[in-house]
C-alpha positions as CSV (number, residue, x, y, z in Angstrom):
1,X,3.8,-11.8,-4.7
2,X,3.0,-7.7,-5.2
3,X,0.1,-7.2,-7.6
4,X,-1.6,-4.1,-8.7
5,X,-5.5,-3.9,-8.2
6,X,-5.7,-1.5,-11.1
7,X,-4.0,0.3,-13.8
8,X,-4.1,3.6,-11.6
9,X,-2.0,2.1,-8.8
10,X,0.6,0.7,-11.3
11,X,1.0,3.8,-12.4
12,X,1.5,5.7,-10.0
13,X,4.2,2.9,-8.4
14,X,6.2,4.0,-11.4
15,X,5.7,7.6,-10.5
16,X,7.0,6.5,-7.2
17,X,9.5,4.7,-8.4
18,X,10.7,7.8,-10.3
19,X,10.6,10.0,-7.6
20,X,11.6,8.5,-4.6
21,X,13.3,4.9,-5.5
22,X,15.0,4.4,-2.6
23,X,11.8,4.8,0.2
24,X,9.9,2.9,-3.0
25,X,12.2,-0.1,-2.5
26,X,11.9,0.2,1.4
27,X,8.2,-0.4,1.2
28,X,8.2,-3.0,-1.7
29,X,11.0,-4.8,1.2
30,X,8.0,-4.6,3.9
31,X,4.9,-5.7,1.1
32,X,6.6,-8.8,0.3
33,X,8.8,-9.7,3.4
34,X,6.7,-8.5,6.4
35,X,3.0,-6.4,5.2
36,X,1.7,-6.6,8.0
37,X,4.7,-5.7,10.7
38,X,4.9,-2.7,12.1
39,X,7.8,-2.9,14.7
40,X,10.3,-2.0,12.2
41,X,8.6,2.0,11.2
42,X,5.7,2.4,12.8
43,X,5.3,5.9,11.8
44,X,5.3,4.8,8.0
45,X,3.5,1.4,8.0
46,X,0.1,1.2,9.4
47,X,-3.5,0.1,8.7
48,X,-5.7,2.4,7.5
49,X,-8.7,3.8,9.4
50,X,-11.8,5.0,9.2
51,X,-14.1,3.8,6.6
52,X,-10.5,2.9,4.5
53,X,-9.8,0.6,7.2
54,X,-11.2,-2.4,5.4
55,X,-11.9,-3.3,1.6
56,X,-14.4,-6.2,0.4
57,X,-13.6,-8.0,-2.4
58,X,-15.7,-10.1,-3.7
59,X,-18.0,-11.1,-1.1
60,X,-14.3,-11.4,1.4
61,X,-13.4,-7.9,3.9
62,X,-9.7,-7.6,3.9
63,X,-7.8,-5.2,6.2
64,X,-6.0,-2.7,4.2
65,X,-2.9,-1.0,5.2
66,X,-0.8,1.8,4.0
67,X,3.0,2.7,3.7
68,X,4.0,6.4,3.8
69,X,6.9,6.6,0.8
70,X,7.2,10.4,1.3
71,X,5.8,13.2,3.4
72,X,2.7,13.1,0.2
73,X,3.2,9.5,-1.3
74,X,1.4,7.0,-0.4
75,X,1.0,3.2,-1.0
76,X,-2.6,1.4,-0.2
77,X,-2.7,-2.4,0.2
78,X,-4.2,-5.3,1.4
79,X,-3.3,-8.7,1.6
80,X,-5.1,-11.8,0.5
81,X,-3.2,-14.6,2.5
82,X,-5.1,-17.4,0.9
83,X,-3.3,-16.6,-2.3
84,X,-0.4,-15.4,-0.6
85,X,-0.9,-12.0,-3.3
86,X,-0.6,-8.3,-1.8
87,X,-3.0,-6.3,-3.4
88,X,-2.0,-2.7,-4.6
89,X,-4.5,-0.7,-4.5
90,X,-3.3,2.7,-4.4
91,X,0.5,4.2,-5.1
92,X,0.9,7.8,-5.9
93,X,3.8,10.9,-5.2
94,X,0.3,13.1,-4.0
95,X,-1.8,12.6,-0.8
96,X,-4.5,10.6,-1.7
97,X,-7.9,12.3,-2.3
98,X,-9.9,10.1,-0.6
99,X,-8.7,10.9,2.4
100,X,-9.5,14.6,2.5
């Protein structure tokens, strides 16, 4: 199961849904069949570094991982396997800021 984190990174899913629907469905494919296999595109699926690398959420450090949609859209997540939920935690058409 795909959930959003917050209203932000609903939000922009449907922007990236709007803008680039067929790379969109290639990552939601990946999120919900394989998150955290990166044979298939390596150069568009991989864990994020750095001090993104890992999120804690309540009290529990999960890895999170990205999926390039387009040259500037990005798609943040992590996965919780206890609850067998991926976590959405960032989706926009731009770069993300945070990462600047």
């Amino acid at each position: 199961m795909v959930r959003f984190a917050t209203t932000a990174a609903a939000k922009g899913w449907e922007e990236l849904c709007r803008n680039a629907e067929p790379n969109t469905w290639n990552a939601w494919v990946v999120m919900t069949e394989r998150p955290t296999d990166t044979q298939d595109n390596t150069s568009r699926h991989h864990r994020l570094k750095g001090h993104l690398a890992h999120l804690t959420v309540d009290g529990v450090v999960f890895d999170q991982w990205q999926y390039e949609v387009t040259s500037g859209g990005r798609i943040w997540y992590f996965i919780n396997e206890e609850r067998k939920t991926v976590w959405t935690t960032w989706a926009g058409t731009g770069h993300p800021k945070l990462t600047d």
